[in-house]
KOLPAFI-546695 format. One line per field, with one value per residue (C-alpha): residue in three letters; residue number from 1; x, y, z. Coordinates in Angstrom, 1 decimal. Each point is the difference from the previous one (the first is absolute). Example, Ala and Ser with C-alpha at 12.3 -4.5 7.8 and 13.67 -1.06 7.14 Angstrom:
BEGIN
code	ALA	SER
pos	1	2
x	12.3	1.4
y	-4.5	3.4
z	7.8	-0.7
***
This chain:
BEGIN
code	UNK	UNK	UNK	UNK	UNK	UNK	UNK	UNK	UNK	UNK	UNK	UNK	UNK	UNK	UNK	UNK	UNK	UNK	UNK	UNK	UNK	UNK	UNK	UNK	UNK	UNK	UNK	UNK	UNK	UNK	UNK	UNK	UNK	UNK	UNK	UNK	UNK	UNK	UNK	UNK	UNK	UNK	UNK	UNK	UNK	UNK	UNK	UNK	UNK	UNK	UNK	UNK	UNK	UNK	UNK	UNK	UNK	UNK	UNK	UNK	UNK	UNK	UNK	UNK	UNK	UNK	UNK	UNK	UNK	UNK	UNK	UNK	UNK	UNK	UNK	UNK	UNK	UNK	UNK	UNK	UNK	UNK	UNK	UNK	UNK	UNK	UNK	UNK	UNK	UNK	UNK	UNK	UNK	UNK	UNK	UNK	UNK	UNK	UNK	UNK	UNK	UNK	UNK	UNK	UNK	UNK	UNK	UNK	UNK	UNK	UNK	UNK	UNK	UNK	UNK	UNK	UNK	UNK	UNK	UNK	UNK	UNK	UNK	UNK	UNK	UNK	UNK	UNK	UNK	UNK	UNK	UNK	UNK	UNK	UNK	UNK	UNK	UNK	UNK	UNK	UNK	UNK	UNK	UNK	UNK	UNK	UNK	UNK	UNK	UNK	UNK	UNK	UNK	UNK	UNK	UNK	UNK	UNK	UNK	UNK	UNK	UNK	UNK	UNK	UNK	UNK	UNK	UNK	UNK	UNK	UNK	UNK	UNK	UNK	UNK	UNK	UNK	UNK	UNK	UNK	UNK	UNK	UNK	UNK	UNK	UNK	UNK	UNK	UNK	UNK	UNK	UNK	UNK	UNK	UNK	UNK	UNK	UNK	UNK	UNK	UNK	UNK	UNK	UNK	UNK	UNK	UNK	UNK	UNK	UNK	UNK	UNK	UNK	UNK	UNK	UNK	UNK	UNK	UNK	UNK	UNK	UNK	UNK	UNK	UNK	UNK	UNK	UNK	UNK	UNK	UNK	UNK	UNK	UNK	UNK	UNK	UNK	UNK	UNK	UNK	UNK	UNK	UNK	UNK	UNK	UNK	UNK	UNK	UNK	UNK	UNK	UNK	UNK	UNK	UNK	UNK	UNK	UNK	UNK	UNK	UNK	UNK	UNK	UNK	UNK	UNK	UNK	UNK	UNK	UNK	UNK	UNK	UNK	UNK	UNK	UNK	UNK	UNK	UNK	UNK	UNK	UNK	UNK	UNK	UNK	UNK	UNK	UNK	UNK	UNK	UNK	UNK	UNK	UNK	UNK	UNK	UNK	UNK	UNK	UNK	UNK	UNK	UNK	UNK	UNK	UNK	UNK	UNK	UNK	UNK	UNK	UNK	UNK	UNK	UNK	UNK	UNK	UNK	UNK	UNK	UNK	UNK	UNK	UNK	UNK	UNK	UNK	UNK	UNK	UNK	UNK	UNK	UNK	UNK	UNK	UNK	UNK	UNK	UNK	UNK	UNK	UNK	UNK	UNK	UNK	UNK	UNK	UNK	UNK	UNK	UNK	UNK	UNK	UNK	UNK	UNK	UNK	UNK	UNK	UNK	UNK	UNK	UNK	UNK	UNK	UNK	UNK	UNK	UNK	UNK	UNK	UNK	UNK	UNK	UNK	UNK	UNK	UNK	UNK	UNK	UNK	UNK	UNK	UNK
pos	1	2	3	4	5	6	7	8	9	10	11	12	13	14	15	16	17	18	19	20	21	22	23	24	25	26	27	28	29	30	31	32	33	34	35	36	37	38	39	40	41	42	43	44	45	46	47	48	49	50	51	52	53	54	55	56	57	58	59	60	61	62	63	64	65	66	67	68	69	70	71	72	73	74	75	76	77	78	79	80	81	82	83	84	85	86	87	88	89	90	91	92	93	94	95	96	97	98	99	100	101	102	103	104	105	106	107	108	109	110	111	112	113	114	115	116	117	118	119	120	121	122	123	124	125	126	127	128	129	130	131	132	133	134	135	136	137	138	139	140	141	142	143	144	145	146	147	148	149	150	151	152	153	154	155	156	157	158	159	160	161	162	163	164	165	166	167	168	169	170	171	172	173	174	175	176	177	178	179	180	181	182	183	184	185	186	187	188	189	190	191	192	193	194	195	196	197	198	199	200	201	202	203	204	205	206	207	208	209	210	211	212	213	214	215	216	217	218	219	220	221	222	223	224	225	226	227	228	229	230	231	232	233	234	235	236	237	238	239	240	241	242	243	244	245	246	247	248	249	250	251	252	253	254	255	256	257	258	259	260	261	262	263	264	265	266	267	268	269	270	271	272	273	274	275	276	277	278	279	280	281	282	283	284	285	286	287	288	289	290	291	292	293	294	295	296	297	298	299	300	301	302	303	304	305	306	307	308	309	310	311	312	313	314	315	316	317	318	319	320	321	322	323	324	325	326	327	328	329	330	331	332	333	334	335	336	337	338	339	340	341	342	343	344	345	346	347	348	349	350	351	352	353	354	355	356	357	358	359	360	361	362	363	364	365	366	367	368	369	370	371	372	373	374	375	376	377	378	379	380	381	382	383	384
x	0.0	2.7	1.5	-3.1	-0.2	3.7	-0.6	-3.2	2.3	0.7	-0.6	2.7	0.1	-1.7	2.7	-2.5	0.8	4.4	-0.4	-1.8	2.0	3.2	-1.4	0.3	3.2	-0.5	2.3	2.0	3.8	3.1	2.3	2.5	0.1	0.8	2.8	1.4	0.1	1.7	2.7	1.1	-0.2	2.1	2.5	0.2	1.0	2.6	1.5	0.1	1.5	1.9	3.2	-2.2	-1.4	2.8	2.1	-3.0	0.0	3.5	-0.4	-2.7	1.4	3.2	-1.1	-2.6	2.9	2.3	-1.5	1.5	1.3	-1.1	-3.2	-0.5	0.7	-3.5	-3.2	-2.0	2.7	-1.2	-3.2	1.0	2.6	-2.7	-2.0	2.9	0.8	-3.8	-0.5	3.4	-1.4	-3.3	2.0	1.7	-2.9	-2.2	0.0	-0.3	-3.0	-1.4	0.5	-1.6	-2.9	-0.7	0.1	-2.5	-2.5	0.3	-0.1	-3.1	-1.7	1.3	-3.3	-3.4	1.6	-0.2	-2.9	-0.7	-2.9	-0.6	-2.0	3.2	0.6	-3.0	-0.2	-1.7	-1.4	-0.9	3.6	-0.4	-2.0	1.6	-2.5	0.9	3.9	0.1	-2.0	2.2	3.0	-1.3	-1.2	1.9	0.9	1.7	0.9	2.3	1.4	1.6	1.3	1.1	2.1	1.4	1.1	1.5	1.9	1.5	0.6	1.5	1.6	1.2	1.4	2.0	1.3	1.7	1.1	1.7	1.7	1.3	1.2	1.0	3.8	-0.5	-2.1	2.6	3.0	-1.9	1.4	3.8	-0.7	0.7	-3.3	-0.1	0.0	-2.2	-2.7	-0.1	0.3	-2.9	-2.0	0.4	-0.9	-3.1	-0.8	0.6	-2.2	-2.7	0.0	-0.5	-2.4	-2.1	-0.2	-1.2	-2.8	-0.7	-0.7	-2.2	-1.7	-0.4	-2.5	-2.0	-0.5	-2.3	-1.9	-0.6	-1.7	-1.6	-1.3	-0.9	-2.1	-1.8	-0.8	-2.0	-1.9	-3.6	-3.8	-2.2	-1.9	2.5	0.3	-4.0	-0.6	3.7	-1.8	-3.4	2.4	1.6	-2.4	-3.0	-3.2	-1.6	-2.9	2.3	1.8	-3.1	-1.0	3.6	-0.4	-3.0	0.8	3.0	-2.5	-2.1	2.9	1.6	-4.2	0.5	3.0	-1.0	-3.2	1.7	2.0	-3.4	-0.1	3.5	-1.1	-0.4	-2.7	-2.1	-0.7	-2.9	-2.2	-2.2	-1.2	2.3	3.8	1.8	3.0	1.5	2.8	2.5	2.8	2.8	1.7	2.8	0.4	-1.5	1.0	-3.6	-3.1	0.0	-2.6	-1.3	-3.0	-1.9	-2.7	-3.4	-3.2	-0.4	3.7	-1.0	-3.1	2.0	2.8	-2.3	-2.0	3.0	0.6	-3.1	0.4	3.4	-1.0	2.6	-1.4	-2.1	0.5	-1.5	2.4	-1.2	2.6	2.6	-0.8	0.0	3.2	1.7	-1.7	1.8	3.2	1.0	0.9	-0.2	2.2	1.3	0.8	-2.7	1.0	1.7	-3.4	-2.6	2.2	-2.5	-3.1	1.0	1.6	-3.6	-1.6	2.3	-0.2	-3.6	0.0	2.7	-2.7	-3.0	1.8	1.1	-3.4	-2.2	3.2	-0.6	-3.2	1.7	-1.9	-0.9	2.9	-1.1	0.2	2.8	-0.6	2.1	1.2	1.6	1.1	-2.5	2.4	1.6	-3.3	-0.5	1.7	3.3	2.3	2.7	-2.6	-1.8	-1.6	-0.8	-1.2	-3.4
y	0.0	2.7	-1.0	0.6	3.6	0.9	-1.3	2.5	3.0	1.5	3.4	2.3	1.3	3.5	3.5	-0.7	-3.7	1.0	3.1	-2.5	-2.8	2.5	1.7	-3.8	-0.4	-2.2	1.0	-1.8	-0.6	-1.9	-1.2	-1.4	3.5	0.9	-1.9	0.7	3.5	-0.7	-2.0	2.1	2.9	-2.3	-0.8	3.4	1.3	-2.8	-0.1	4.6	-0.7	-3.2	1.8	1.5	-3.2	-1.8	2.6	-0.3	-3.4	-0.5	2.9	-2.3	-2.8	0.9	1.7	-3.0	-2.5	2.0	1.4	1.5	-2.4	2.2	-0.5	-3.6	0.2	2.0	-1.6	3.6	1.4	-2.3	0.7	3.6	-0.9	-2.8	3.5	2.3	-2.5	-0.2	4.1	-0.1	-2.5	1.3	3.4	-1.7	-1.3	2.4	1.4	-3.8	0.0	3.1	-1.1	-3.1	1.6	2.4	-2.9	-2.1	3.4	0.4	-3.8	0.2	3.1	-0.8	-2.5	1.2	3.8	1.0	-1.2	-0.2	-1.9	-1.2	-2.5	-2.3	0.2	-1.5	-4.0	-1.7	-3.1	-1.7	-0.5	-2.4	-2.1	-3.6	-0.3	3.8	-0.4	-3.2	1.2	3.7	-2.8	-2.0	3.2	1.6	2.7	-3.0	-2.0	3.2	0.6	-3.7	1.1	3.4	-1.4	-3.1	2.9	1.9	-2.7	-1.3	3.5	1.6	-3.3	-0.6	3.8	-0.5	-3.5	1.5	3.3	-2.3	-2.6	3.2	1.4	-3.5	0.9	3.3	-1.8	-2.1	2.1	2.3	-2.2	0.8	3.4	3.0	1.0	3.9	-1.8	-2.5	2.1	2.3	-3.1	-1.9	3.3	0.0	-3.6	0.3	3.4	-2.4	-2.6	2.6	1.6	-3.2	-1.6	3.8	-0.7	-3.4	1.3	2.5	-2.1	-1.9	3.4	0.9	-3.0	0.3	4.0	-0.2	-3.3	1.6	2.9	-2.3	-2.5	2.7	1.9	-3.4	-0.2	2.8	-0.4	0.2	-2.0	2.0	-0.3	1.8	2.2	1.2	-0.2	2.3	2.5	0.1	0.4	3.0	1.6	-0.9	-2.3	0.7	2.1	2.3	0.4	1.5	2.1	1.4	0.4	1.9	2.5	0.5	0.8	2.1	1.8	0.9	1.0	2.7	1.0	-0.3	2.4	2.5	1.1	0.3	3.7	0.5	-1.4	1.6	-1.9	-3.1	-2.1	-1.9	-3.3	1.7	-2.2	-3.0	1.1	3.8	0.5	3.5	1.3	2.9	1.8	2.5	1.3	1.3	-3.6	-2.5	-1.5	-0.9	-0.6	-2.0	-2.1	1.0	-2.3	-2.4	-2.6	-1.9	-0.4	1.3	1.7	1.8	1.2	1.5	1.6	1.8	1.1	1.3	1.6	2.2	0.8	1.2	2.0	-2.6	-0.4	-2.9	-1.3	-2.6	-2.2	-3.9	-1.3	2.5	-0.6	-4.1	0.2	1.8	-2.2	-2.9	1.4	2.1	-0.6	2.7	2.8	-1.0	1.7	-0.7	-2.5	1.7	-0.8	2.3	2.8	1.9	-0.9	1.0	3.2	0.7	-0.8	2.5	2.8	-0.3	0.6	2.9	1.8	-0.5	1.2	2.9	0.7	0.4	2.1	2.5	-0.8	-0.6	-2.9	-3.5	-1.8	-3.1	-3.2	-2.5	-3.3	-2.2	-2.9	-3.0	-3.3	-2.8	-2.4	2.2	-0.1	-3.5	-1.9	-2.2	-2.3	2.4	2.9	0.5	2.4	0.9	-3.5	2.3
z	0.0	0.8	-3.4	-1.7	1.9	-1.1	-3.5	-0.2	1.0	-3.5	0.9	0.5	3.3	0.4	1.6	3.1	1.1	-1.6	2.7	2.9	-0.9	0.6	2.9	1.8	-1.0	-3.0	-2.5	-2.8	2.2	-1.8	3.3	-3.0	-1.3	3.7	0.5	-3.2	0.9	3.4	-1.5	-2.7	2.5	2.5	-3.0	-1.2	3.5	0.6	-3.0	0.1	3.4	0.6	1.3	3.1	0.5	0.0	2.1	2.7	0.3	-0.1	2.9	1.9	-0.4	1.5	2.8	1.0	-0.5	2.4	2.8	3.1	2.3	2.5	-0.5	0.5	3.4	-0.1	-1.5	-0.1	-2.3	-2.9	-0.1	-0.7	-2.7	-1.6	-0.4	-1.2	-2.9	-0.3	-0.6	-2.2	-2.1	-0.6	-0.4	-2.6	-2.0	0.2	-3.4	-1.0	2.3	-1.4	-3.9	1.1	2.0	-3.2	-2.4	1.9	-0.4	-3.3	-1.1	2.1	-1.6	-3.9	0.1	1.7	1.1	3.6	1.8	4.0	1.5	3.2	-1.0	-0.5	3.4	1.4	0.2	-2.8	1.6	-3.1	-1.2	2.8	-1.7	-1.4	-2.9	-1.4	0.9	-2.2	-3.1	0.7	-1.0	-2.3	-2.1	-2.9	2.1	2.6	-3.0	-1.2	3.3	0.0	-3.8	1.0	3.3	-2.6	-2.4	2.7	1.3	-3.4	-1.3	3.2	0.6	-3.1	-0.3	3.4	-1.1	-2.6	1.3	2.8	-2.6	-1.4	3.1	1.2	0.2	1.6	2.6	1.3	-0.6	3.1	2.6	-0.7	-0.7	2.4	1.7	-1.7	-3.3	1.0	1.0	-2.5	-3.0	2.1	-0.2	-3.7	-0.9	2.6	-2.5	-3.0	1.1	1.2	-3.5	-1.3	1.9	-0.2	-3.9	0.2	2.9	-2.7	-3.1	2.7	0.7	-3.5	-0.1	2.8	0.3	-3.2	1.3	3.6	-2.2	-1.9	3.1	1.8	-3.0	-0.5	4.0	-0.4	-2.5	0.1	-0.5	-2.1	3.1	1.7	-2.0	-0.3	3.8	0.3	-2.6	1.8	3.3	-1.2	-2.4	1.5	-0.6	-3.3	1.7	2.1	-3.2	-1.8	2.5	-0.2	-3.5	0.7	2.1	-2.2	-2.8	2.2	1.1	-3.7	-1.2	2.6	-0.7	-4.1	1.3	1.1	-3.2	-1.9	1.0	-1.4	-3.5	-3.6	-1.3	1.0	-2.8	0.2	-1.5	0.9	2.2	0.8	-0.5	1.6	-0.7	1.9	-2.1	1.4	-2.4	1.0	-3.1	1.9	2.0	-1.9	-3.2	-0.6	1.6	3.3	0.8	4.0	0.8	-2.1	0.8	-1.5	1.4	3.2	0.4	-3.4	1.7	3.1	-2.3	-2.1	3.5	1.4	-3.5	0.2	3.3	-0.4	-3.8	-2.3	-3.4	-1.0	-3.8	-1.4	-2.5	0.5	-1.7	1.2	3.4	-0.3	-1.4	2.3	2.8	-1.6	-1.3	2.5	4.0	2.7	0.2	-3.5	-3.1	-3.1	-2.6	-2.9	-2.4	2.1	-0.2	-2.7	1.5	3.6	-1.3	-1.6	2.7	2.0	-2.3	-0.4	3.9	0.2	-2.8	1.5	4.2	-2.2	-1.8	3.6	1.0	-2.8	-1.3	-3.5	-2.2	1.1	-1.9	-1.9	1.4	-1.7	-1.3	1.7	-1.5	1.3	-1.1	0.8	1.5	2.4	1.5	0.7	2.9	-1.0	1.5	1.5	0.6	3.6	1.9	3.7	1.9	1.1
***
C-alpha cells in the first residue's frame, strides 16, 4: 500500500510544502560532499604548512619525551605540563582547526543552504520502530548508502594504497632519520596522502551531491490530492473564493463610478451597453476609456452621466465595440479612432453652440466596422 501511495506521487511538489519541508529541517544534504571539503581543506593546510607542523611536533615531542626530572618527584606537576603541551598543541593547530571548521560549513551549506530548525532536535520516536528501520535499509535510499560506503572505501582506499606504495621508501627511511627531518618529511607525505584521498572523496561527491537533490526533490513530491486540498488551504474554498471575487468587483464598479463625472462623452446602446470615454489632448495620446458596463452597470453610468451634465450619444455599434475591444483605463484600438473623434467633435460643437447660442451642428453618421462589435476570443469586458 505505501508503494502504491509513493507511485501515485507525480506531482511536483508545490514553494509551500519546499518552504514547510525546509522550515523542519528537511533539506537535500551530501555528508560525502562534506568530507570531501574537510579533506581537501585538511590537505591544503598541511601541505601550505608542513614546516610549522613539523617544527611543532618535533617541539612536543621533545619536550613530552624529556621532562624535568624534577618533576617526577611531584605527581601535581604533571597534570600541569599534560595541560601546557595540551594549549601548545591546540595553539599549534589551530589554523588547521579553523580551515577545518570553515570547510565542514561550507560543505554543509554547498547543498540545501543554511537552514536552522529546532525540530531536529526533538526525539523522533518512530525511528524506533524495527519495521520502519528495516524497510529505511532495505530501500534505494539504504541500498545506496551500502554502495556509496563500498565506493568510498575502494576509492579512498585504493587512492591511499597507492600513494603509500609510492612513498614506501620514504616511510621506512623515517626511522634512521634525524627527528627535524622526520617531522617535517612525515608532515609532507600525510599532505600527500590527504590530497589524494580529498580527490578520491570528491569524485565520490561529485556522484552523490546531484542524487541527494534528486532524492530529496522526488520525497516531496506531491498527490493531486495534495495538491487541491493545499490550494483550497491557502486560497480558500471555492465559495469564499467567490465572495472575494465579488467584493473585488464591487470595489473596482465604485471606483469605475466615480470617473463618470470626469468623462467627455458617454456612448451609449442605448439601452444595454455605456461606455464613458475621457480625452486630454495635452496628456493623452488618444481617448481613454473610464467606465464601461452592460445591463444594469450601463443603466448606472448613464445615471450618474445625467446627474453630473456628461453627454449622452447614441452610436450602437460604436458603443458595443468599444465594450468589447477595449479594457478600463485603456487607450481605444487604432480602428475607432474616426468614429470616436466624431463622436467627440460632434460634442465640443454642440457644449460650444449653448455657450454662444451659434447653430445646432449636425449630428455625424458614425460608422463602424460590424465585427469590432461582436464578442471574440481574446476580447472581454467588466465581469458585471
Amino acid at each position: 500500500m505505501a508503494e502504491m501511495d509513493f507511485q501515485e506521487r507525480t506531482e511536483q511538489a508545490t514553494p509551500k510544502r519546499r518552504e514547510d519541508a525546509r522550515q523542519r529541517g528537511q533539506v537535500a544534504r551530501s555528508r560525502e560532499l562534506n568530507i570531501a571539503a574537510v579533506l581537501l581543506a585538511g590537505a591544503g593546510v598541511m601541505a601550505g604548512a608542513r614546516e610549522h607542523f613539523g617544527a611543532a611536533l618535533e617541539e612536543l615531542m621533545r619536550r613530552g619525551l624529556s621532562p624535568d626530572p624534577h618533576l617526577l618527584d611531584r605527581p601535581g606537576s604533571m597534570t600541569a605540563a599534560l595541560a601546557t603541551a595540551s594549549l601548545d598543541m591546540l595553539l599549534a593547530f589551530a589554523p588547521l582547526l579553523v580551515a577545518l571548521a570553515l570547510a565542514a560549513i561550507a560543505g554543509s551549506l554547498a547543498v540545501g543552504g543554511w537552514v536552522f530548525s529546532t525540530g531536529q532536535f526533538l526525539p523522533q520516536w518512530s525511528r524506533l520502530d524495527p519495521v520502519k528501520g528495516m524497510q529505511r535499509i532495505l530501500s534505494v535510499r539504504g541500498l545506496v548508502e551500502v554502495a556509496k560506503a563500498l565506493a568510498k572505501g575502494l576509492v579512498i582506499g585504493g587512492f591511499a594504497f597507492i600513494c603509500m606504495a609510492w612513498a614506501r621508501g620514504e616511510v621506512l627511511s623515517l626511522g634512521t632519520a634525524p627527528l627535524g627531518s622526520a617531522m617535517g618529511q612525515a608532515a609532507h607525505l600525510v599532505a600527500v596522502t590527504l590530497i589524494a584521498c580529498s580527490f578520491g572523496m570528491l569524485l565520490v561527491a561529485l556522484a552523490d551531491a546531484p542524487f541527494q537533490m534528486w532524492s530529496h526533490n522526488r520525497e516531496l513530491r506531491m498527490t493531486r490530492q495534495e495538491v487541491r486540498e493545499e490550494l483550497k488551504e491557502t486560497e480558500g474554498r471555492p465559495e469564499v473564493r467567490s465572495r472575494i471575487r465579488s467584493l473585488q468587483q464591487q470595489l473596482a464598479n465604485r471606483r469605475m463610478m466615480k470617473s463618470v463625472p470626469t468623462a467627455d462623452v458617454v456612448v451609449t446602446n442605448p439601452t444595454h451597453f455605456a461606455v464613458a470615454l475621457r480625452y486630454d489632448e495635452k496628456r493623452m495620446r488618444a481617448p481613454v476609456v473610464v467606465a464601461k458596463g452592460a445591463d444594469h452597470v450601463a443603466a448606472r453610468i448613464r445615471e450618474l452621466a445625467g446627474r453630473h451634465r456628461v453627454a449622452l450619444f447614441e452610436a450602437p455599434l460604436l458603443a458595443r465595440a468599444l465594450y468589447w475591444t477595449t479594457n478600463l483605463n485603456q487607450e481605444i484600438p487604432g480602428p475607432l479612432y474616426v468614429a470616436v473623434a466624431q463622436v467627440l467633435t460632434y460634442v465640443y460643437r454642440v457644449k460650444a453652440a449653448v455657450q454662444s447660442g451659434a447653430p445646432w451642428p449636425e449630428r455625424p453618421a458614425v460608422q463602424v466596422d460590424a465585427g469590432l462589435a461582436t464578442p471574440r476570443r481574446g476580447r472581454r469586458g467588466p465581469q458585471t
